[in-house]
C-alpha positions in Angstrom: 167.0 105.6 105.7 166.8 109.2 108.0 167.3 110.7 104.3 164.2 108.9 102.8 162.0 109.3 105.5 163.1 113.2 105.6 162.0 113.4 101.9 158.9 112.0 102.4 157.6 113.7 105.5 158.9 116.8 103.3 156.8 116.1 100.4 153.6 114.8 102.3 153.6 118.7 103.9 154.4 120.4 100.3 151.3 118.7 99.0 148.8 118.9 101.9 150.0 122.8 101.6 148.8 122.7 98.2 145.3 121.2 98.7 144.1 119.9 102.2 142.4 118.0 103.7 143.3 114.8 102.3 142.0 111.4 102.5 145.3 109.3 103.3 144.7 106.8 99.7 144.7 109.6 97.6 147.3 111.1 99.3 149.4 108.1 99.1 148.7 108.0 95.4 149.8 112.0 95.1 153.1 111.2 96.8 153.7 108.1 94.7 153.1 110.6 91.9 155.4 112.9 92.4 158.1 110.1 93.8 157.6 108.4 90.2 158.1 111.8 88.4 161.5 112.4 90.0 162.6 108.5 89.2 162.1 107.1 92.7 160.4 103.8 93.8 157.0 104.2 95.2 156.6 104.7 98.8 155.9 101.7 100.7 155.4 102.3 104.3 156.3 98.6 105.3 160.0 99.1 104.2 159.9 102.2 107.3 158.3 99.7 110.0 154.8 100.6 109.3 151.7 98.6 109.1 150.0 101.5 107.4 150.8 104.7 105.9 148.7 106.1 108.2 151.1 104.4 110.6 154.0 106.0 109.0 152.7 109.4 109.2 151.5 109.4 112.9 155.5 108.1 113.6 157.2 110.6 111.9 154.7 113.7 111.4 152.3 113.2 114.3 153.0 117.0 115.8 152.5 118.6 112.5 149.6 116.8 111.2 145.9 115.7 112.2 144.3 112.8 111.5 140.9 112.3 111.2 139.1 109.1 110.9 136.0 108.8 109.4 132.8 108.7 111.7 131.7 105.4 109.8 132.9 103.4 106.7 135.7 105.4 104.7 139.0 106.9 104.9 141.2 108.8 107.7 141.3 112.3 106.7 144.5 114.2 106.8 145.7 117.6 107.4 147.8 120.3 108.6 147.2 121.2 112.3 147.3 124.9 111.4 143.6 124.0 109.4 142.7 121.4 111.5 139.3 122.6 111.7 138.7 122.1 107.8 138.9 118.3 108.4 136.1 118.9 111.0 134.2 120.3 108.5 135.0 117.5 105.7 134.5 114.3 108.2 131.0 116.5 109.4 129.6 116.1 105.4 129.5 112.8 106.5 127.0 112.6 109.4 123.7 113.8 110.0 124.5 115.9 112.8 127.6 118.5 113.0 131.2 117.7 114.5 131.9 119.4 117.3 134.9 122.2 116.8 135.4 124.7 119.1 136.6 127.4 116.1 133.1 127.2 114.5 129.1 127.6 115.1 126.3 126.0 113.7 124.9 128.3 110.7 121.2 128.6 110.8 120.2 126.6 107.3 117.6 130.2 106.2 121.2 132.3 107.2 122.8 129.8 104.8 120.4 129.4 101.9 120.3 133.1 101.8 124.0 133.1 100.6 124.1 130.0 98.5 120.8 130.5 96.9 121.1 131.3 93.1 117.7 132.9 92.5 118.6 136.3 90.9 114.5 137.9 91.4 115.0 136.7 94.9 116.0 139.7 97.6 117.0 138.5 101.0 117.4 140.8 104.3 118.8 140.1 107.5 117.4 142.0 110.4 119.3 143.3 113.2 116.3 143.3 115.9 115.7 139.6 115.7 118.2 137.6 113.2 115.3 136.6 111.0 116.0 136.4 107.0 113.4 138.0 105.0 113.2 137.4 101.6 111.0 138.8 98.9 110.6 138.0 95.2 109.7 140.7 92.5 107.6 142.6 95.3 106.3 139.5 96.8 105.1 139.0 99.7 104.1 142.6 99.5 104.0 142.9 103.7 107.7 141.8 103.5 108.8 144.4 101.0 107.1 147.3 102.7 108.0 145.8 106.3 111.9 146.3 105.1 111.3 149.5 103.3 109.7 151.0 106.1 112.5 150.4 108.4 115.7 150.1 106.0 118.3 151.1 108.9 116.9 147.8 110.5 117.7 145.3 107.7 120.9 144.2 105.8 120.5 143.0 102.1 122.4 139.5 101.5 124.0 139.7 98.6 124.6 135.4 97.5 127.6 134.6 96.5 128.1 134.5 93.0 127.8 131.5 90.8 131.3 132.3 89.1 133.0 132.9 92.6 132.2 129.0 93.0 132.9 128.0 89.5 136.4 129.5 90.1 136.6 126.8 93.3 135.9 124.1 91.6 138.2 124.8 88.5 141.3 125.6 91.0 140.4 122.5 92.9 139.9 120.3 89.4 143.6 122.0 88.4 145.2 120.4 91.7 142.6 117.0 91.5 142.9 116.7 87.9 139.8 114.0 87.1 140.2 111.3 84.1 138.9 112.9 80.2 135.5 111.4 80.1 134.5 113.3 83.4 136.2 116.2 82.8 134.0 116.1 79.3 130.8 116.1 81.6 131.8 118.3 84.2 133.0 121.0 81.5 129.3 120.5 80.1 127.7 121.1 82.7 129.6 124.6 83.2 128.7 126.0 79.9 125.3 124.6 79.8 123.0 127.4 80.9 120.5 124.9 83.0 119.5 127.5 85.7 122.4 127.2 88.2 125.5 124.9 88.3 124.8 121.7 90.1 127.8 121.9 92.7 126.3 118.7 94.6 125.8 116.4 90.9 129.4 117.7 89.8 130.6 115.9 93.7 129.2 113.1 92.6 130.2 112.8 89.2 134.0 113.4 91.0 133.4 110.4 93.2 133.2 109.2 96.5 137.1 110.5 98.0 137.3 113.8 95.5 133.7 114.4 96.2 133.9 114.7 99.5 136.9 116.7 99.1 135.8 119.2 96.6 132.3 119.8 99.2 134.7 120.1 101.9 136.3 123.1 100.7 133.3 124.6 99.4 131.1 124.4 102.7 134.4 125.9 104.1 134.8 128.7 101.4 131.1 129.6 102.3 131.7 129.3 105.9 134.4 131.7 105.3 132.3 133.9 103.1 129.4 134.1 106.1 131.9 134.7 108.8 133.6 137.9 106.9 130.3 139.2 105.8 129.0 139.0 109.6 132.1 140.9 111.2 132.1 143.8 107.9 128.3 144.5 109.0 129.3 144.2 113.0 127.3 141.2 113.7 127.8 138.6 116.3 128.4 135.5 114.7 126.2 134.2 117.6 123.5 135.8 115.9 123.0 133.4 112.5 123.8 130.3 114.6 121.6 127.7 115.8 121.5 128.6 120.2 121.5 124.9 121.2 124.5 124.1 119.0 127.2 126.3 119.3 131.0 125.7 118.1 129.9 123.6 115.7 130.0 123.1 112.0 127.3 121.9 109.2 125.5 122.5 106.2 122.4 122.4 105.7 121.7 121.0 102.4 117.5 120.3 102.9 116.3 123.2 104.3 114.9 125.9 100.5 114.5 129.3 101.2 110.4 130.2 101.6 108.9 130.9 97.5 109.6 129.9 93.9 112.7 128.3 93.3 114.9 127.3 90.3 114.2 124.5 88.1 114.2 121.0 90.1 117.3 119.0 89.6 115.1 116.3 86.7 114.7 119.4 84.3 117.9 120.7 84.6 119.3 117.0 83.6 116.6 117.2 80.5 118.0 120.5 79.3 121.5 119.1 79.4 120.6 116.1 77.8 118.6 117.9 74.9 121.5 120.1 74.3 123.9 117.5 73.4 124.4 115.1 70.0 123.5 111.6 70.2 127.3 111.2 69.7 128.2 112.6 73.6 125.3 111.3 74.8 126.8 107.2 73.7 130.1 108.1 74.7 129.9 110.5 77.8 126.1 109.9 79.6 125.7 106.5 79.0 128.9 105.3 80.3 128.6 106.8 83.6 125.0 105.6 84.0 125.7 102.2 83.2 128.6 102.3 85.7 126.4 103.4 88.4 123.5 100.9 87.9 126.1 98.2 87.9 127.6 99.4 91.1 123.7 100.1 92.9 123.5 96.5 92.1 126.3 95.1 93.9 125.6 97.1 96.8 
């Protein structure tokens, strides 16, 4: 029995080191996986005393992991305590107002927009006297372009973070979270189609409710990253892009548009997509998937 339980504890850490956090189903399913692979039963955490496999894992790896239940209806999130905060981050997706973590601040939603914000004719500035984002697109608003020109030494340009930077997330997150062929299909469409920006949010979506979450876990977290390393290469206290009444905690702000034109709205970049495909992947691909989600709208 001591042998079994050491084996799975063993592999339960091996996989969380390869992609955390984890809601505890899929993580179940990953170890049953990998048990099934190297001719083993699956893991059933009744035959080790436990109600639960969430049971199971508090008994038996309770000082190495955290578990984080969710702040409504869902799944306990599970990590390693050495990245304990990126389950804050994933279970604070799921509210309307941030999780309190002492590692982390609130980043202001302009601070964040700036970064994430695909426009290429935008140009955004940060300004050392009062933490303000300015942004000005091809010489407009003229007052804002001569205000930063005037006094360069006082600004720093923010330079987004490129689309393919992301694109190279979500494929080493789709390599460890491999999805079933049809959405793979869609998902692979939608990063060669050239619709104006890769949808990050529609491909969550299309990966469903436990992947979904998981995959805009790590990306808020890669971006958090991203914001946090860019402040300390141009010596600025992180205090300065973070909301004052809400310190040490995380979010992203996912309403809040930068000030000026943006990119297509989300309907035309569908209509693009659609008109670039053959009535043959549109019956076997897009139809499929929105029939599936009318029929589950209507049993909600």
């Amino acid at each position: 029995m001591q042998a079994a339980i050491t084996l799975i504890t063993q592999l339960v850490v091996d996989l969380l080191q390869e992609s955390q956090p984890e809601l505890s189903a899929r993580l179940k399913q990953r170890l049953n996986s990998v048990l099934q692979k190297r001719g083993f039963d699956r893991f059933d955490e009744k035959a080790f005393g436990s109600k639960r496999f969430t049971d199971f894992l508090k008994k038996h790896l309770g000082e190495s992991l955290t578990l984080t239940p969710p702040a409504g209806p869902g799944d306990v999130l599970v990590s390693l305590k050495d990245l304990a905060v990126d389950a804050t981050i994933a279970v604070g997706l799921q509210q309307s107002e941030p999780v309190i973590a002492p590692e982390k601040i609130v980043v202001r939603p302009d601070v964040w927009q700036a970064f994430i914000n695909q426009d290429r004719e935008r140009r955004r500035y940060f300004s050392r006297v009062d933490h303000k984002v300015l942004h000005y697109r091809n010489g407009t608003p003229a007052d804002v372009k001569a205000a930063i020109e005037s006094a360069p030494a006082n600004y720093i340009e923010i330079v987004p973070i490129a689309e393919a930077t992301q694109v190279e997330w979500l494929r080493a997150f789709l390599s460890k979270n491999p999805p079933n062929s049809r959405i793979a299909m869609v998902i692979q469409h939608l990063l060669e189609e050239d619709t104006g920006g890769v949808m990050f949010d529609s491909i969550a979506k299309i990966l469903g409710a436990k992947d979904g979450e998981i995959w805009r876990a790590q990306r808020v977290n890669r971006i958090y990253e991203h914001i946090v390393n860019w402040c300390g290469e141009h010596g600025i206290d992180s205090t300065a892009i973070s909301h004052p009444s809400k310190q040490h905690s995380v979010m992203e702000p996912t309403s809040i548009k930068p000030p000026g034109d943006l990119p297509a709205p989300v309907r035309k970049q569908a209509l693009a997509i659609l008109e670039s495909m053959s009535d043959d992947d549109i019956a076997q691909i897009v139809l499929p998937i929105l029939v599936s989600t009318v029929l589950v709208k209507a049993r909600l």
